[in-house]
C-alpha positions in Angstrom: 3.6 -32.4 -20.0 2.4 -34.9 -17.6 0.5 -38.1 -18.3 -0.4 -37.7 -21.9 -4.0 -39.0 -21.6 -4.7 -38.2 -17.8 -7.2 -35.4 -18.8 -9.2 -38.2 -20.8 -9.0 -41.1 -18.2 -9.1 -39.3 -14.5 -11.9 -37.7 -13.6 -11.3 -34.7 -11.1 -10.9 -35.1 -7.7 -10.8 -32.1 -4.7 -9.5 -32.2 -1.2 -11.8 -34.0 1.5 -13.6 -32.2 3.8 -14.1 -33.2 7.5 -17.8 -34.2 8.2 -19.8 -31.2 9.2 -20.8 -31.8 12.7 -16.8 -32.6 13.9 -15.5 -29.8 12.3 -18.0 -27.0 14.0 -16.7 -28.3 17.2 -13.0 -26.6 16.5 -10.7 -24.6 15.0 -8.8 -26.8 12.7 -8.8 -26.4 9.1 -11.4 -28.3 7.3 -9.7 -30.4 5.0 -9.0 -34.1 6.0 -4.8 -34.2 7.1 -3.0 -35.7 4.4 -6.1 -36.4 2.0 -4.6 -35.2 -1.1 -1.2 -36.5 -1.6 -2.9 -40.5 -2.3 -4.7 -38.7 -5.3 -2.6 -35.7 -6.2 -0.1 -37.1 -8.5 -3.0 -38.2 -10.7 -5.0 -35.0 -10.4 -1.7 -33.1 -11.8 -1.5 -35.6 -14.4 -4.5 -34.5 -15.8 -2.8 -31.1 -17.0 -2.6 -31.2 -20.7 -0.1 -30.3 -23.3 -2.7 -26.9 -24.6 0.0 -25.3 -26.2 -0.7 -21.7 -24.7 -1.2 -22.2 -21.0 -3.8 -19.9 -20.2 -3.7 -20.2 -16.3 0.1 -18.5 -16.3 -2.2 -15.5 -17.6 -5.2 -16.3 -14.9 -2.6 -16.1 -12.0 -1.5 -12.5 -11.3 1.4 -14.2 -10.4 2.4 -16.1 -13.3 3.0 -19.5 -11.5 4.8 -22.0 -13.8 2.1 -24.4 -13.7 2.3 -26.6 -15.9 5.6 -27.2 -15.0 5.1 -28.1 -11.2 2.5 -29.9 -12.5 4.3 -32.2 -14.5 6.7 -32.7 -11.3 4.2 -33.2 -9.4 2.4 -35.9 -11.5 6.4 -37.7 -11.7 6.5 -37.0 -7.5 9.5 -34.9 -7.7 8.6 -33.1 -5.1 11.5 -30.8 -4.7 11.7 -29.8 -8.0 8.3 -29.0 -7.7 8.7 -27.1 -4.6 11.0 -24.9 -6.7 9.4 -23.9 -9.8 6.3 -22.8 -7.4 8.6 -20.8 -5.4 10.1 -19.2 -8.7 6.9 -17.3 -8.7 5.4 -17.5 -5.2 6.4 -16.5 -1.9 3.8 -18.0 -0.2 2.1 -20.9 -1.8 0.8 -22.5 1.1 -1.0 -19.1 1.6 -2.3 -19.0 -2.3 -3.2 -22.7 -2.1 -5.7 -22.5 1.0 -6.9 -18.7 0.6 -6.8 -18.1 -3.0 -10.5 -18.6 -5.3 -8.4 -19.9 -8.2 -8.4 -17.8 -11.2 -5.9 -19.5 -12.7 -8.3 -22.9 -12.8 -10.7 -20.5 -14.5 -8.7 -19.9 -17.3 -7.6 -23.5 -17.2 -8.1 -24.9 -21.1 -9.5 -28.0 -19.8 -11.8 -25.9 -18.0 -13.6 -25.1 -21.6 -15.8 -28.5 -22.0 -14.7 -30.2 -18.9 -14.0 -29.6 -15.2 -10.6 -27.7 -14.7 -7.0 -29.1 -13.1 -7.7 -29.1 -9.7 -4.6 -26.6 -9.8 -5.3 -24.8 -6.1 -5.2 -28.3 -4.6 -1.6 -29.6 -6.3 -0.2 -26.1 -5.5 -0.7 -26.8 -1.7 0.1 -30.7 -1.8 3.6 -29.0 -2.8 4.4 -26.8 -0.7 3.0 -28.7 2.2 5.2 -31.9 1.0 7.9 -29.5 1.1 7.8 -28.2 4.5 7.6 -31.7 5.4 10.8 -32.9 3.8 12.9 -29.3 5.0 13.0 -28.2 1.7 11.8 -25.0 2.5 15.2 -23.0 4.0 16.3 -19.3 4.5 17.5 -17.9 1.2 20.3 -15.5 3.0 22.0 -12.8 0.8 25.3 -13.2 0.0 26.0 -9.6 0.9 23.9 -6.6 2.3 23.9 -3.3 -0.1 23.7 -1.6 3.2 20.3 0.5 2.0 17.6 0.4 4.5 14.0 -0.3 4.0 10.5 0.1 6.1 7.1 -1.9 5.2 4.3 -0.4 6.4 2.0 -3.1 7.3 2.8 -7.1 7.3 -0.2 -8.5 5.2 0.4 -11.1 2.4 2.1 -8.2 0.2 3.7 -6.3 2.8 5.2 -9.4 3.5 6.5 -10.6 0.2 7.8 -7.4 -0.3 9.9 -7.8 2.8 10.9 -10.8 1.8 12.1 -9.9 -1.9 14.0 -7.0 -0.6 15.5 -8.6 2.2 17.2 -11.4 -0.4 18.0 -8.5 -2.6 20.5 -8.0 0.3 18.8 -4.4 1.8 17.6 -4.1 5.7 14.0 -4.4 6.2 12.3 -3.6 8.9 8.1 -4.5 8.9 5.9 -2.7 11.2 2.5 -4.0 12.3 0.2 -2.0 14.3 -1.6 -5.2 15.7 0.0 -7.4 18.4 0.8 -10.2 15.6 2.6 -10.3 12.3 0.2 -11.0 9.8 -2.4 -8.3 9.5 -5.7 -10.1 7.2 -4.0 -13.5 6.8 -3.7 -13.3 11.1 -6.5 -11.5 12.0 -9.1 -11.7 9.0 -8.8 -14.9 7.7 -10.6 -17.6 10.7 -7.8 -20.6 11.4 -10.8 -23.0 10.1 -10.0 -21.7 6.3 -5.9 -21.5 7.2 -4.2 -22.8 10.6 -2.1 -19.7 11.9 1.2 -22.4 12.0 1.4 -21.1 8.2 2.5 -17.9 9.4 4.3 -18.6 12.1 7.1 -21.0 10.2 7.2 -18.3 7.3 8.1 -15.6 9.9 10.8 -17.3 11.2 11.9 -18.3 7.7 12.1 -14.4 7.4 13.5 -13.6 10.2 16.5 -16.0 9.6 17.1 -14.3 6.2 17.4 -11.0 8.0 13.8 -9.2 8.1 13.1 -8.0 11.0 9.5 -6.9 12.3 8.3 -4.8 14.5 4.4 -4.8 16.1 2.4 -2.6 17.6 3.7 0.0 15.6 1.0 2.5 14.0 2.5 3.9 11.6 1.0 7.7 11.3 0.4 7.7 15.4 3.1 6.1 17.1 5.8 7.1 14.7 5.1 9.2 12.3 5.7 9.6 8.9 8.5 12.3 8.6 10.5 10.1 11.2 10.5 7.2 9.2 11.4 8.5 5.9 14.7 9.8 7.9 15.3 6.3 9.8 14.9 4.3 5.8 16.6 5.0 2.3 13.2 3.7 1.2 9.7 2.9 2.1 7.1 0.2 1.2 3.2 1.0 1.7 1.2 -2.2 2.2 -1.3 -1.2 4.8 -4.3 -2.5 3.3 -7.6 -1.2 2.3 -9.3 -0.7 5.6 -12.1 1.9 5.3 -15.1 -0.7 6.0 -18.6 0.3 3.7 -20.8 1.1 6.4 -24.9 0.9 6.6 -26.0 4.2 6.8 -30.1 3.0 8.2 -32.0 3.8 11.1 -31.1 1.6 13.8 -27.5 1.1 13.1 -26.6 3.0 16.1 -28.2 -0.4 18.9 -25.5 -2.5 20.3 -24.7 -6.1 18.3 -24.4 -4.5 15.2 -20.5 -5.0 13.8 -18.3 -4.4 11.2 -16.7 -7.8 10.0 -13.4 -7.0 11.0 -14.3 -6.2 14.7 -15.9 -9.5 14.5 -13.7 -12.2 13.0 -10.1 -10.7 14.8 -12.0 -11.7 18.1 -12.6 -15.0 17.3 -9.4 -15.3 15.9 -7.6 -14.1 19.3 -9.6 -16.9 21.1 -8.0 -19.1 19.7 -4.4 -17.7 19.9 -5.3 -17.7 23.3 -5.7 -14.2 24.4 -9.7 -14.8 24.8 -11.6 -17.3 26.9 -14.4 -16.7 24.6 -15.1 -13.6 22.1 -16.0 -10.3 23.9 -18.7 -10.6 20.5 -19.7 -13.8 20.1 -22.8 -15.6 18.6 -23.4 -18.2 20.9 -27.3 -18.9 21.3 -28.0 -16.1 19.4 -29.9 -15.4 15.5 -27.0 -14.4 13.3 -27.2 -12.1 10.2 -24.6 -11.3 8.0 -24.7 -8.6 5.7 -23.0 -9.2 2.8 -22.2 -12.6 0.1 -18.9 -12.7 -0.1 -16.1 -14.7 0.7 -15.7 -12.1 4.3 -19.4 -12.9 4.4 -18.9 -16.9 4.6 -15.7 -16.3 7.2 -18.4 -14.3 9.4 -20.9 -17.5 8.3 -18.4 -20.5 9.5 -17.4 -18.4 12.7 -21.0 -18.3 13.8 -21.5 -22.0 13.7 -18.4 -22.5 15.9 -19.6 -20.1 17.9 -23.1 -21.6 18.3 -25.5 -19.7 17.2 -29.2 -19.9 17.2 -29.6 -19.5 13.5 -27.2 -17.9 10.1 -28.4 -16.0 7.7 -26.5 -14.2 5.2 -28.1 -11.4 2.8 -27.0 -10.5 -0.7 -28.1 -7.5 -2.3 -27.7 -8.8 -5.9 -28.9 -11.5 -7.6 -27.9 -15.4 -7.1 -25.3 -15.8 -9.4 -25.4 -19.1 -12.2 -23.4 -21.8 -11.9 -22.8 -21.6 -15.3 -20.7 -18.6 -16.5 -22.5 -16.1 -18.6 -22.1 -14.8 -22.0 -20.4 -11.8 -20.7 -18.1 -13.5 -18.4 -16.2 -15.8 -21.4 -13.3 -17.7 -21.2 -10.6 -17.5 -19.6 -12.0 -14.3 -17.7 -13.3 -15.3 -13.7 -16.6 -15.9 -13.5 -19.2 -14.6 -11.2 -20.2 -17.8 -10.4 -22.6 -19.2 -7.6 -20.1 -21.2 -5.1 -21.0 -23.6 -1.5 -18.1 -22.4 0.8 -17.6 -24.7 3.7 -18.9 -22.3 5.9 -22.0 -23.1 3.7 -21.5 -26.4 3.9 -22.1 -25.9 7.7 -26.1 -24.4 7.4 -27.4 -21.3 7.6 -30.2 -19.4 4.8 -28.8 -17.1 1.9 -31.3 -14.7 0.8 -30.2 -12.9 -2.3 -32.0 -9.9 -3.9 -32.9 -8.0 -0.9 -31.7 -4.8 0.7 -31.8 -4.0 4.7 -34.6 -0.7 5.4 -33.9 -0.6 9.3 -32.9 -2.4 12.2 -35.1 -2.4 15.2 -34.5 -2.9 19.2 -35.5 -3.4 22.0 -35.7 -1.5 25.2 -31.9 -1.8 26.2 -30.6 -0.4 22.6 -29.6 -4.2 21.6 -30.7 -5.0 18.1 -33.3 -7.9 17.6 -34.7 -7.5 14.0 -33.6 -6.3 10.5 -36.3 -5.5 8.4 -35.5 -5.9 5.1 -37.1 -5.6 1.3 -36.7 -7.8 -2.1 -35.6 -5.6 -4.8 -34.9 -5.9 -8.7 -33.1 -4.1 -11.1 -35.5 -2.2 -13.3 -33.9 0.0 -16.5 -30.6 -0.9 -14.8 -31.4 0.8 -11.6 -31.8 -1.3 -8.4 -35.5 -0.8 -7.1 -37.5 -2.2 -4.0 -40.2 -4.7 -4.8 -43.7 -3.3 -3.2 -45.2 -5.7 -0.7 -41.9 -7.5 -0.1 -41.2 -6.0 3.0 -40.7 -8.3 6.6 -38.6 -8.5 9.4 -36.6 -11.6 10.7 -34.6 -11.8 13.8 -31.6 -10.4 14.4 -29.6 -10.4 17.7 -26.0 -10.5 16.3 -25.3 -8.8 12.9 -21.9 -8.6 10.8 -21.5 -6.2 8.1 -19.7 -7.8 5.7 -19.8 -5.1 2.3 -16.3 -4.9 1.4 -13.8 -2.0 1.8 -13.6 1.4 0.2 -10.0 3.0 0.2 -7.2 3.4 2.4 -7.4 4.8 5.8 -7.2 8.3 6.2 -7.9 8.8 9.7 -4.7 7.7 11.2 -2.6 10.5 9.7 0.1 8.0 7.1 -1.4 9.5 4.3 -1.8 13.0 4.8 1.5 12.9 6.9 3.5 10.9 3.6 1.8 13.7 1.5 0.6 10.9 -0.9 -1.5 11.5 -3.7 -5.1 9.5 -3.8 -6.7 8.2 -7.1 -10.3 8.8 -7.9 -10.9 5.5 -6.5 -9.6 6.4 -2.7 -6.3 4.8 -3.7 -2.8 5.8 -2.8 -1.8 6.5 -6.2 1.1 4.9 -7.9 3.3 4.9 -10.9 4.5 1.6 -12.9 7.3 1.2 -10.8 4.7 0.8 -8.0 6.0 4.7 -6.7 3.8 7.2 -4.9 4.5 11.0 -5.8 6.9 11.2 -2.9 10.4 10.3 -3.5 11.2 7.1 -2.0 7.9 6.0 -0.9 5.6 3.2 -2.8 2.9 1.1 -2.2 1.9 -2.1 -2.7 -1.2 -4.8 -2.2 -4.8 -3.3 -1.6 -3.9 0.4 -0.3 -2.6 0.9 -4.0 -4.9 -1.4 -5.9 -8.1 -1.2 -3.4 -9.6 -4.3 -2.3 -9.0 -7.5 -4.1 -7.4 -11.0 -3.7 -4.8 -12.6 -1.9 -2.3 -13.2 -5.0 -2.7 -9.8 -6.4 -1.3 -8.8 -2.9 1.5 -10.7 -3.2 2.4 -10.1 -6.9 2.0 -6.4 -6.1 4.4 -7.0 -2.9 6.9 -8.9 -5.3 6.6 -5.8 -8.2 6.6 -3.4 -5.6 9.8 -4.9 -4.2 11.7 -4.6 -7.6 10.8 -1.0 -8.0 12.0 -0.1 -4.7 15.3 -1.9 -5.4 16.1 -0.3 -8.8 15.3 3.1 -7.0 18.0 2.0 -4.5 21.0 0.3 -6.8 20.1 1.9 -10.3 19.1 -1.8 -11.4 17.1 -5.3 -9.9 17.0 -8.7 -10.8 13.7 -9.7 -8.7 11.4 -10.6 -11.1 8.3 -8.1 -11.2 4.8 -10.5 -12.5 2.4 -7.2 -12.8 2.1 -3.8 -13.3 0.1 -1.4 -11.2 -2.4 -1.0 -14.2 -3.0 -4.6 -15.4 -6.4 -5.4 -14.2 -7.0 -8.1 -17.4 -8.9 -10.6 -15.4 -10.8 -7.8 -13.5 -10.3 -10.1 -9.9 
């Protein structure tokens, strides 16, 4: 372990924050530069010797935390570096993006406040790229199997990666202009800087993946074409059927999903945009929706400058302390500030959107809304609740239902769905179709960042036992372990 009595005599400490009104003004993540490592070694001694580390069971991933922990507290940095890596392709993608389940199943986490485990995991791996110990793993030889991933998201991309090192020929294609897909596009550069990508895409490409955007697979290639080109191929294209608002008045103009919003903003600042062809500067913001997509439209408003955020939850404010049906070590529906919230703006919680109405144009200006309240386990509307607020720029924000099936991948693969709108999938993370799995949130449906990647990783060893008879990438999950329900 590390410091024997750290979780008794340090208290726990989190990654500082930029003030508020410099960090609206850009881009830039919103964590002071280099405000954790003075603290870090401390915070990681604070891990204790529990016996049964819950947290390896909280990650999806099984990170060896503990373990980089205790190197972390003794500033061995590159041994650090490699026990995180043992587990994780991408930990300074997990360490910025991920809500931490493993610090909810943290045992200090029972009668005091948990290892601040998300902030050592990114002190590592930062400290790492900073001293080059992050290199190209080559293989020693190529099997001389191909392989094709089907979208380059955070388990798309850890597939790649595994299979790659497993010596095969991987090929990623992208349909957007950038490698990436929700880390590039989805996720704002305030929450993580796009530079992460970038220097883990050339760290890729020197082990031999190679990539290949705008590429739709389904419309610009199709299907049948690929499964001739590739001994294998690897479905990670996402879960991107948006929940829509089916109301009067969804039709007037200003009324977006969140991923025609946030890709925008995002494109600004890579430089293809002056400013966002839907932007919210000057204008009364509503987002539709409390989750964490609901706080990236939230931040991207205030650095757009807008008039006013609000943000509407259909369910009730959560507690900040967990509930009786939400024990340890399970995640907690808990009620959280993001740093988007941090920035202003109103949450209303407990209300439902009736209509939207415009004005003479077709733009939208209000959103009339009610206060409802489960009664006999049904969600009802509260009588007399009903009013209107403004409304010149709204951003739905409700999550995703199932994978796409408009672009023709999945009827042309001939892939089975689940009952859930899934691409359905066997434990070796294989579709119906010989050859052909899936991995990340078209399998699963929407969920977190490390599932994606552990699914990527399990995905990966499937494919390459279906291609040599045997694998020795590690596989953290199966398709069907949903313990932590996250």
């Amino acid at each position: 372990m590390a410091d024997p009595k750290g979780f008794l005599t340090t208290g726990r400490e989190v990654a500082e924050t930029r003030p508020v009104a410099e960090r609206v003004r850009d881009w830039n993540e919103v964590y002071v530069p280099g405000s954790l490592l003075p603290i870090i070694s401390k915070q990681a001694g604070r891990c204790m010797d529990c016996g049964i580390p819950f947290c390896h069971n909280g990650c999806p991933l099984g990170n060896l935390i503990p373990e980089w922990n205790d190197y972390a507290y003794r500033e061995d940095w590159s041994a650090a570096s490699e026990r995180l890596h043992a587990t994780n392709n991408f930990p300074e993608f997990t360490g910025r993006l991920c809500p931490a389940p493993c610090e909810s199943a943290c045992v200090l986490g029972i009668n005091q406040p948990a290892v601040t485990i998300k902030n050592v995991e990114v002190s590592i791996i930062d400290k790492a790229w900073d001293a080059n110990d992050v290199k190209p793993q080559v293989p020693e030889r190529l099997s001389g199997k191909t392989v094709a991933v089907v979208g380059s998201g955070p388990a798309g991309l850890a597939a790649a990666q595994q299979l790659t090192r497993a010596g095969h020929t991987v090929v990623v294609y992208e349909r957007a202009d950038r490698i990436g897909g929700l880390l590039r596009y989805g996720i704002p550069e305030f929450k993580m800087e796009k530079r992460h990508i970038n220097r883990r895409i050339e760290q890729m490409r020197a082990e031999g993946t190679k990539f290949r955007t705008g590429v739709e697979v389904g419309r610009d290639i199709t299907a049948t074409d690929l499964r001739k080109r590739f001994d294998a191929v690897v479905v990670a294209a996402g879960a991107t059927t948006a929940r829509d608002l089916p109301v009067p008045g969804r039709e007037l103009k200003g009324i977006h999903q969140a991923m025609e919003y946030l890709p925008l903003a995002n494109k600004v600042v890579e430089g293809d945009f002056v400013a966002s062809p839907i932007s919210a500067e000057g204008k009364h913001v509503v987002v539709i929706g409390g989750g964490d997509t609901g706080a990236d439209c939230v931040g991207t408003a205030h650095r757009q400058g807008a008039a006013s955020v609000t943000q509407l939850e259909i369910m009730p404010k959560p507690g900040e302390e967990r509930n009786a049906n939400q024990p340890w070590p399970t995640f907690p529906m808990l009620y959280k500030v993001t740093s988007a919230h941090e920035e202003g703006g109103e949450r209303v919680y407990s209300v439902s959107t009736t209509h939207f109405e415009g004005d003479e144009d077709g733009n939208v200006q209000y959103l009339h809304l009610v206060e409802v309240e489960f009664v006999d386990g049904k969600l009802t509307q509260k009588p007399g609740t009903e009013r209107k607020i403004p409304a010149q720029l709204v951003t739905l924000a409700m999550g995703f239902t199932g994978t796409d099936v408009q672009n023709g991948l999945v009827a042309q693969f001939g892939v089975e769905l689940d009952e859930r709108g899934n691409i359905a999938r066997d434990a070796e993370f294989a579709t119906n179709v010989d050859g052909v799995y899936v991995a990340g949130d078209a399998g699963r449906g929407q969920s977190l960042i490390v599932w994606a990647i552990a699914e990527g990783r399990s995905a990966a060893r499937g494919v390459d036992r279906y291609l040599t008879g045997a694998s020795s990438l590690p596989a953290p999950i199966r398709p069907t372990d949903r313990s932590l329900l996250v």
